[in-house]
N, CA, C and O atoms as a Tripos MOL2 file, in Angstrom:
@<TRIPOS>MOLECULE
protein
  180   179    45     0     0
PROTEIN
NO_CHARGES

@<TRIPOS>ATOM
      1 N         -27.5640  -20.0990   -1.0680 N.3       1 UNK1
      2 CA        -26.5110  -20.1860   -0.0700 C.3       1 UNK1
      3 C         -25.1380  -20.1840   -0.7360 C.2       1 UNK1
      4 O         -24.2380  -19.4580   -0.3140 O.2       1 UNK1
      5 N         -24.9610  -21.1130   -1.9240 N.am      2 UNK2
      6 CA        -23.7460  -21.2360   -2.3450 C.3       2 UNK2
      7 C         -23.1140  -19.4700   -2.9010 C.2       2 UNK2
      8 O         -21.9420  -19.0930   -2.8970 O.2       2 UNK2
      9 N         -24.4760  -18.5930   -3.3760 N.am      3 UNK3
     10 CA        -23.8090  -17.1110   -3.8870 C.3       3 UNK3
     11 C         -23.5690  -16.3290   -2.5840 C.2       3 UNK3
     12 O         -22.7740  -15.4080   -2.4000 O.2       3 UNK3
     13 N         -24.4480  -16.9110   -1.7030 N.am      4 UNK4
     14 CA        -23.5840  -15.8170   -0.8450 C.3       4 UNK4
     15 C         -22.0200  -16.0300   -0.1890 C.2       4 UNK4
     16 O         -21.2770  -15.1270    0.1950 O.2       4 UNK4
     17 N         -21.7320  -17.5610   -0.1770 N.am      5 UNK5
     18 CA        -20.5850  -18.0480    0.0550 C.3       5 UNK5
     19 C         -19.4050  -17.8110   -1.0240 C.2       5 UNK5
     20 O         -18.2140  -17.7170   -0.7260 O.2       5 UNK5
     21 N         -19.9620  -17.7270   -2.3900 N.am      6 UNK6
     22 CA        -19.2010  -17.3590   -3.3650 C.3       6 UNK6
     23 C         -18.7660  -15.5210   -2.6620 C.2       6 UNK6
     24 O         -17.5980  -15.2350   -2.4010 O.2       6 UNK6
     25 N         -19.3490  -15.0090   -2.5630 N.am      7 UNK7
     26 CA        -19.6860  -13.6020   -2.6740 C.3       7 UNK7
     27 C         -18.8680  -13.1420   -1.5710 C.2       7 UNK7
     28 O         -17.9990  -12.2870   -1.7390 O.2       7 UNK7
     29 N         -19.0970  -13.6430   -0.5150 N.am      8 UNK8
     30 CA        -17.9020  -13.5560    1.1050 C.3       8 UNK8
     31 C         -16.0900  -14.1000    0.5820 C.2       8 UNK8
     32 O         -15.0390  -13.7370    1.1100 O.2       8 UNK8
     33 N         -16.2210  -14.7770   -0.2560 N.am      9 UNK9
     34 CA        -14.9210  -15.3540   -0.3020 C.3       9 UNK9
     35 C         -14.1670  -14.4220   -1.6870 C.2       9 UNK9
     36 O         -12.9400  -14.3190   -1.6850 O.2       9 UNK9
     37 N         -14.8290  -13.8970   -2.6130 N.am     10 UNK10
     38 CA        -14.5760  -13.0330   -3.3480 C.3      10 UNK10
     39 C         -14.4020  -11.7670   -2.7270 C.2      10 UNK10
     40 O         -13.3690  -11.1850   -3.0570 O.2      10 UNK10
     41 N         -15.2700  -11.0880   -1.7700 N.am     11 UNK11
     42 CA        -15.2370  -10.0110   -1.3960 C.3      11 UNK11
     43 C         -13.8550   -9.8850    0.0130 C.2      11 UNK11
     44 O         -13.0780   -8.9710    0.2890 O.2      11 UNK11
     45 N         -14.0550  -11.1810    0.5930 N.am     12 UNK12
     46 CA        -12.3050  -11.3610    1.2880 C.3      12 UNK12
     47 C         -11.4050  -11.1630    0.3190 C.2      12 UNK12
     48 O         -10.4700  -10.6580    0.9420 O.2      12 UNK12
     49 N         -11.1390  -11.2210   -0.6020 N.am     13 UNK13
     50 CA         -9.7170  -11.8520   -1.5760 C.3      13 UNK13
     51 C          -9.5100  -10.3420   -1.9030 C.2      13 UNK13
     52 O          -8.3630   -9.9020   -1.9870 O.2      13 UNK13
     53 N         -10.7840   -9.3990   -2.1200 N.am     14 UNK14
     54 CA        -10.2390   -8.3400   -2.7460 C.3      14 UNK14
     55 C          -9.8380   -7.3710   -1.0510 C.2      14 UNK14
     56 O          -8.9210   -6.5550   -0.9520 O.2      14 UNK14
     57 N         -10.3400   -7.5750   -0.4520 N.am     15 UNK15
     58 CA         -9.8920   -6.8210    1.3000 C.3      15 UNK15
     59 C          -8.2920   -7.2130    1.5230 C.2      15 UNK15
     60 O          -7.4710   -6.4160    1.9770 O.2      15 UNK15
     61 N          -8.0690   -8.2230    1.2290 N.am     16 UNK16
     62 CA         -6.9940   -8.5510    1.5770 C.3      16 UNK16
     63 C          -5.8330   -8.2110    0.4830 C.2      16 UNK16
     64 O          -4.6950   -7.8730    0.8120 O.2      16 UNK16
     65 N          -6.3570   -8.3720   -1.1040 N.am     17 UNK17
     66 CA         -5.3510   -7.7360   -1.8210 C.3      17 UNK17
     67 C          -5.3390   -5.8990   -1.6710 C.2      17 UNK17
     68 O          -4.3000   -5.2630   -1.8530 O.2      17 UNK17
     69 N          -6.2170   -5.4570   -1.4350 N.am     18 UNK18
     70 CA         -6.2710   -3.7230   -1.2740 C.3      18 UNK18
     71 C          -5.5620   -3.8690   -0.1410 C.2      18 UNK18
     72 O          -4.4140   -3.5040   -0.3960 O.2      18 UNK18
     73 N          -5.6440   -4.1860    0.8920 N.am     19 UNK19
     74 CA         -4.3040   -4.1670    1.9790 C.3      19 UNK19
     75 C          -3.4330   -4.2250    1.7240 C.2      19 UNK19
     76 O          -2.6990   -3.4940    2.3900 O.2      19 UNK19
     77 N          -2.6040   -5.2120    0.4310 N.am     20 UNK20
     78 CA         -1.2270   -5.5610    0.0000 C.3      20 UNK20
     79 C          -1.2010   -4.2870   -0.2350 C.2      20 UNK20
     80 O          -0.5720   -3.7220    0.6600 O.2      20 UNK20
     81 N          -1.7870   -3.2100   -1.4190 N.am     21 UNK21
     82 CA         -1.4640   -2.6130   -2.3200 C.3      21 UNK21
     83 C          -1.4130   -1.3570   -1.4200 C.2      21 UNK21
     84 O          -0.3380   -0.7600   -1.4750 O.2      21 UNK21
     85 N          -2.3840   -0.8170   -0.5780 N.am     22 UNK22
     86 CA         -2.2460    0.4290    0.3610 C.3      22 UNK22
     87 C          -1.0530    0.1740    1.1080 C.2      22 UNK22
     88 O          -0.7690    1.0920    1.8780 O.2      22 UNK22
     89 N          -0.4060   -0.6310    1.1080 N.am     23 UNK23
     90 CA          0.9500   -1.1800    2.1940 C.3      23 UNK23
     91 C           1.9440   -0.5640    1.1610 C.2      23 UNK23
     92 O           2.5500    0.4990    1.2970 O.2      23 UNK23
     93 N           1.9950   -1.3100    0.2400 N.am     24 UNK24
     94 CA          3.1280   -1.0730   -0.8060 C.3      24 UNK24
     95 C           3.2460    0.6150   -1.5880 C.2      24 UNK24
     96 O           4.1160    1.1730   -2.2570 O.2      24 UNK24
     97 N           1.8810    1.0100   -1.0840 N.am     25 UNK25
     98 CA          1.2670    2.0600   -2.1170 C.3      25 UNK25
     99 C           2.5110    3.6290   -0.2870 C.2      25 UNK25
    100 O           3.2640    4.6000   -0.3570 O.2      25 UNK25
    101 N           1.9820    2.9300    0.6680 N.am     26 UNK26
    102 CA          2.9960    3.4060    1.7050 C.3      26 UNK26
    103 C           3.9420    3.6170    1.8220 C.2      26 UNK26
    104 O           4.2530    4.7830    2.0680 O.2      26 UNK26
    105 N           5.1270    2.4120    1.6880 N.am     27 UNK27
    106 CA          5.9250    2.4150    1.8160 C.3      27 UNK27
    107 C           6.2660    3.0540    0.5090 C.2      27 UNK27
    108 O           7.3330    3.6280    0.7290 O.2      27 UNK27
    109 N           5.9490    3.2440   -0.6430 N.am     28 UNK28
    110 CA          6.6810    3.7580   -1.5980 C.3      28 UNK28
    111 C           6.5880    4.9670   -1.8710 C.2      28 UNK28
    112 O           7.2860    5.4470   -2.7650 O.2      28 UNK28
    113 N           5.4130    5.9690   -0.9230 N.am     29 UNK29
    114 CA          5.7060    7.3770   -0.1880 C.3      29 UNK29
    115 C           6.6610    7.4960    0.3960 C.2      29 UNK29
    116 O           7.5220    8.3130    0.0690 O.2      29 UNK29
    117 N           6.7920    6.4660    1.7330 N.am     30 UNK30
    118 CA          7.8870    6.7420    2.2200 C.3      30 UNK30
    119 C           9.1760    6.8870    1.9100 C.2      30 UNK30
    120 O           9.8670    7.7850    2.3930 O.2      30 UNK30
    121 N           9.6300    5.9700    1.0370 N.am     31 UNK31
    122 CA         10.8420    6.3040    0.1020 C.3      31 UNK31
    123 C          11.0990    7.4670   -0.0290 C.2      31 UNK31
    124 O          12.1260    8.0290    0.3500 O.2      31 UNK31
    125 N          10.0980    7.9800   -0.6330 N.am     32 UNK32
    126 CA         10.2640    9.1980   -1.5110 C.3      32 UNK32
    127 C          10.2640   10.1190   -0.7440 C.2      32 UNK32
    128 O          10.9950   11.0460   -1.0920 O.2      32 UNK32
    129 N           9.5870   10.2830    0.4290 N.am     33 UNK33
    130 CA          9.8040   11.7670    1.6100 C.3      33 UNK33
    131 C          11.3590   11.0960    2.0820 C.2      33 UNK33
    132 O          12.1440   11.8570    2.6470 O.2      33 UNK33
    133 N          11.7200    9.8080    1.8550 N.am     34 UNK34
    134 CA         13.3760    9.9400    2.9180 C.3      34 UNK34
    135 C          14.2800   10.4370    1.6970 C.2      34 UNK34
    136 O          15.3830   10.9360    1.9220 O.2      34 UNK34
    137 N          13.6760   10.2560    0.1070 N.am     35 UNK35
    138 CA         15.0550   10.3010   -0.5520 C.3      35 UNK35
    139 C          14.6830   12.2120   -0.9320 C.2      35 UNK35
    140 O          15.5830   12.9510   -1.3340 O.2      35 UNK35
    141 N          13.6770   12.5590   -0.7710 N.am     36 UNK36
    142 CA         13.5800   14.3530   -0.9350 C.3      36 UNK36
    143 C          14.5120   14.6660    0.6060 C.2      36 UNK36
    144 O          15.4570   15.4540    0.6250 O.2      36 UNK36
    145 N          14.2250   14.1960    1.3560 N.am     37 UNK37
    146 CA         14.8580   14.4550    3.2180 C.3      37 UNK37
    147 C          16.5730   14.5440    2.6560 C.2      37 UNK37
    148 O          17.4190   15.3870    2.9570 O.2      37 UNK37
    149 N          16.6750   13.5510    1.9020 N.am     38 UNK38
    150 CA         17.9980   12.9300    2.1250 C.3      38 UNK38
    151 C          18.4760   14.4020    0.9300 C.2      38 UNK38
    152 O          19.4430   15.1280    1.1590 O.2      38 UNK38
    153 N          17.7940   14.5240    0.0250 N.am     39 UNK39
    154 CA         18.6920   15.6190   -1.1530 C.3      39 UNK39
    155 C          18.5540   16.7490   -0.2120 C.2      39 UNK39
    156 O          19.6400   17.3280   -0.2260 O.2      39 UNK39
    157 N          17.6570   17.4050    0.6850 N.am     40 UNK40
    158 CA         17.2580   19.0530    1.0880 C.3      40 UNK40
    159 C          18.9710   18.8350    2.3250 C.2      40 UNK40
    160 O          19.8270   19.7190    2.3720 O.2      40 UNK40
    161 N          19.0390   17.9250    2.8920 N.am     41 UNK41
    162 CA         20.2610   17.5100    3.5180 C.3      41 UNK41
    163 C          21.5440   17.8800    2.5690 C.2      41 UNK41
    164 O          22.4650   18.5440    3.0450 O.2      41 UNK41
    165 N          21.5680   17.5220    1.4930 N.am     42 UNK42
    166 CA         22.8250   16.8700    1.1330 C.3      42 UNK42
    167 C          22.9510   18.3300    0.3890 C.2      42 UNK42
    168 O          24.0580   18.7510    0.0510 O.2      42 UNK42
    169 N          21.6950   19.1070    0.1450 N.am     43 UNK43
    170 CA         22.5240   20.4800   -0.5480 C.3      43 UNK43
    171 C          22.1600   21.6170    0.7020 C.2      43 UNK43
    172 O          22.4910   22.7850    0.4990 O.2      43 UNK43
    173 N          21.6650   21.3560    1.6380 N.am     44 UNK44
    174 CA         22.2140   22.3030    2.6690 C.3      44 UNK44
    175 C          23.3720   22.4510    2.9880 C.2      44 UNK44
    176 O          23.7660   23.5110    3.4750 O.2      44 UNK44
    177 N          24.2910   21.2360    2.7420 N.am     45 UNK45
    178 CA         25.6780   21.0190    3.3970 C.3      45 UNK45
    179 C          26.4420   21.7530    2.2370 C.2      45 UNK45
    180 O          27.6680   21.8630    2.2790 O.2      45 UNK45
@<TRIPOS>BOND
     1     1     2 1
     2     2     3 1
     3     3     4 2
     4     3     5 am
     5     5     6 1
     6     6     7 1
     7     7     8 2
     8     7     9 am
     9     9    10 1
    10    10    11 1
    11    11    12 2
    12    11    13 am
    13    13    14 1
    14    14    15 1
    15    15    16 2
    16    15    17 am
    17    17    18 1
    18    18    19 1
    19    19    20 2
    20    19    21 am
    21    21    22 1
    22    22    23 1
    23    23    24 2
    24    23    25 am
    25    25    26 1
    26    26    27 1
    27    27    28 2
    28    27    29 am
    29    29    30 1
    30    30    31 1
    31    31    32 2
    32    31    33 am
    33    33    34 1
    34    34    35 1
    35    35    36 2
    36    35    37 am
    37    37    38 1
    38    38    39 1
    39    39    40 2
    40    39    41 am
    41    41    42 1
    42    42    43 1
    43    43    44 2
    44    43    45 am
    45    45    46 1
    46    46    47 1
    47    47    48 2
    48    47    49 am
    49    49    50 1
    50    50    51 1
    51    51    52 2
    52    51    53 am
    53    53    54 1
    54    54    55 1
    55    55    56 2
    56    55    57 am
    57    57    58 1
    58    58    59 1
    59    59    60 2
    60    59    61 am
    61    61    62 1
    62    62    63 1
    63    63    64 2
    64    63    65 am
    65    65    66 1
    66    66    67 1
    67    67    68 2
    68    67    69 am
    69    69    70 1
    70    70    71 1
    71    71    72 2
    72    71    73 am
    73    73    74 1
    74    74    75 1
    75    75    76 2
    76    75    77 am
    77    77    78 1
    78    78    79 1
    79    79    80 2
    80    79    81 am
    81    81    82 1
    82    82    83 1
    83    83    84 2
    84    83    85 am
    85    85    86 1
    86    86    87 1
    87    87    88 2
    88    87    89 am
    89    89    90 1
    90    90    91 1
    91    91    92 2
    92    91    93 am
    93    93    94 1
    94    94    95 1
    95    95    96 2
    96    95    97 am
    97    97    98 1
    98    98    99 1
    99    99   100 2
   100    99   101 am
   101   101   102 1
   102   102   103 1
   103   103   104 2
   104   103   105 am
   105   105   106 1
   106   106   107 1
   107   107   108 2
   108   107   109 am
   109   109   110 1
   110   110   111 1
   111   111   112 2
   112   111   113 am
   113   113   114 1
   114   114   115 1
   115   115   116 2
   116   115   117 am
   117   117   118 1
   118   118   119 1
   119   119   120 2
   120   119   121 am
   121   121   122 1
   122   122   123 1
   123   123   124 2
   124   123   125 am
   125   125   126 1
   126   126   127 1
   127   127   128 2
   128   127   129 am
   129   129   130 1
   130   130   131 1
   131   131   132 2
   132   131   133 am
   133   133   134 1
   134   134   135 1
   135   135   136 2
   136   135   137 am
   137   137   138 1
   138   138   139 1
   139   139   140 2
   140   139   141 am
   141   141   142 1
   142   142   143 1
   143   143   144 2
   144   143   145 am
   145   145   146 1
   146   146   147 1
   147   147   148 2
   148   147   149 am
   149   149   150 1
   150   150   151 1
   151   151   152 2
   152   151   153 am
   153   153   154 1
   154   154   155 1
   155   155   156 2
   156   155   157 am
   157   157   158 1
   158   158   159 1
   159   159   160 2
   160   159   161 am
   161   161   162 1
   162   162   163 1
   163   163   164 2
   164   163   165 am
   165   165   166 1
   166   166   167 1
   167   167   168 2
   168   167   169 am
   169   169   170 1
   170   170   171 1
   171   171   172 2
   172   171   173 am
   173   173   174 1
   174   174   175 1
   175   175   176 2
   176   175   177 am
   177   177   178 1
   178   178   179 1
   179   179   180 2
@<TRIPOS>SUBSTRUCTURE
     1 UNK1         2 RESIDUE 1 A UNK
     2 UNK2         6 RESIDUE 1 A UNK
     3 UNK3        10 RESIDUE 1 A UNK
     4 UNK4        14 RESIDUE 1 A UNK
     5 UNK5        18 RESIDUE 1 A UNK
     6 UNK6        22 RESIDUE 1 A UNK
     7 UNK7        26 RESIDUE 1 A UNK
     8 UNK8        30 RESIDUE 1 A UNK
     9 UNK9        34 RESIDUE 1 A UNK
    10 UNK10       38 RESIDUE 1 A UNK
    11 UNK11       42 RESIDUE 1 A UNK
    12 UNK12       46 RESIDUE 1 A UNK
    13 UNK13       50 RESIDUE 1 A UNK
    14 UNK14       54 RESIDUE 1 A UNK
    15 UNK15       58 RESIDUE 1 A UNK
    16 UNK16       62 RESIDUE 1 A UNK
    17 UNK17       66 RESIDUE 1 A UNK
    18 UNK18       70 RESIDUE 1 A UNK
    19 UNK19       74 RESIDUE 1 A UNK
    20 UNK20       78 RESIDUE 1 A UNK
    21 UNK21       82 RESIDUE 1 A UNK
    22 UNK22       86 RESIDUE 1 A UNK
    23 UNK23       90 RESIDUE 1 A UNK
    24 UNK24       94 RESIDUE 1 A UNK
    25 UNK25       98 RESIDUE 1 A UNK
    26 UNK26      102 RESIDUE 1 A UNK
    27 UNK27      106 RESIDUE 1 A UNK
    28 UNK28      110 RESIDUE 1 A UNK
    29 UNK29      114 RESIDUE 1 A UNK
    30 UNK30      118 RESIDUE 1 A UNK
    31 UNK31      122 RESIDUE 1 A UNK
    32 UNK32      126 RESIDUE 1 A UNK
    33 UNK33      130 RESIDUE 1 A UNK
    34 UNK34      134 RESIDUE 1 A UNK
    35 UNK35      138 RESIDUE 1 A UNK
    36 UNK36      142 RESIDUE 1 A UNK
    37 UNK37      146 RESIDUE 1 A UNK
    38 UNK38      150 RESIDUE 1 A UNK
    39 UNK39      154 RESIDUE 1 A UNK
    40 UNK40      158 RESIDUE 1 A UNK
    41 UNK41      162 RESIDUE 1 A UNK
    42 UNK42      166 RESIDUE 1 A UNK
    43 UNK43      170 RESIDUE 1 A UNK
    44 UNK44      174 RESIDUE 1 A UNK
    45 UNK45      178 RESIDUE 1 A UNK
């Protein structure tokens, strides 16, 4: 009983850190399509 309780609480910790990281792993695409957006802008002009 105690490994499978070990095993649920290990296997939460890593669900929840891969969420941090696909979040961060997001937003730091996004950056990067606004700051390419922002140059195709700035030399059209």
């Amino acid at each position: 009983m105690k490994k499978i309780i070990t095993l649920s609480l290990v296997a939460a910790a890593l669900a929840v850190s891969a969420c941090n990281t696909i979040s961060g792993a997001g937003r730091d695409v996004s950056a990067a399509g606004s700051a390419v957006s922002s140059g195709a802008e700035a030399a059209k002009n």
